[in-house]
N, C-alpha and C positions, 0 to 999 in steps of 0.2 A: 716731311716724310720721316717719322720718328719709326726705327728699328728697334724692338722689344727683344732679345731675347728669351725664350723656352724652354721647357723640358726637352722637346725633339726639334730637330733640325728645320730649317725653311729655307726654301729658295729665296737666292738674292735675284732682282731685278739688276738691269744693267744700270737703269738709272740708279739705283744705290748702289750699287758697285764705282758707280763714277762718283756720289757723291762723298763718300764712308774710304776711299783706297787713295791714299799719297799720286803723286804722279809718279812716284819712284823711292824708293827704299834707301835710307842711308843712314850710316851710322855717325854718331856724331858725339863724340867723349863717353864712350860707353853710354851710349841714349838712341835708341832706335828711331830714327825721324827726327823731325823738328823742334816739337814742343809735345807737351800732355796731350791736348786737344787731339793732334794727329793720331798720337797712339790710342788713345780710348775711341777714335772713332775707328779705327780699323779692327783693334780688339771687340768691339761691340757686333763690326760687321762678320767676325770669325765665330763669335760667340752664337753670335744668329745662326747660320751656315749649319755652325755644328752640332748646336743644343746644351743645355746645359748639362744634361743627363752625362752625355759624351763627356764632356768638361770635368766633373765629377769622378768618373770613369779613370778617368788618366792622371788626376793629379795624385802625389805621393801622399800617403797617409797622412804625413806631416800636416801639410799642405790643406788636407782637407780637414785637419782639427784647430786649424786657422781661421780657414773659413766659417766654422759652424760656430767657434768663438765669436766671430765678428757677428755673425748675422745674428747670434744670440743675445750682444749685447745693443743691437740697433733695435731688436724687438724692446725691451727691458726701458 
């Protein structure tokens, strides 16, 4: 049950919500969770939720001349 996220928002099921959310939140040497794996799948399940568009929306100018950098060199 692979989660995509979108332009616009989607409901989570509970079943990905069980499968995508830590059992519990913890910080760890300035590292949110456990490992990568944990965070990118939680990240992916927030990403879903909220759309990308949203995502876009809020991140700092900066931020988004980052992003359009990267994705413009993953096209290239």
């Amino acid at each position: 049950m692979k989660i995509i996220p979108s332009k616009n928002p989607q409901k989570i099921t509970y079943s990905q919500y069980k499968r995508y959310t830590p059992e519990k939140l913890e910080l760890l040497d300035g590292n949110l969770l456990w490992n990568e794996q944990e965070r990118m799948n939680l990240l992916l399940l927030l990403l879903y939720n909220v759309g990308l568009e949203a995502l876009i929306q809020h991140l700092p100018k900066e931020s988004r001349n980052e992003l359009k950098s990267l994705l413009e060199s993953i096209d290239e």
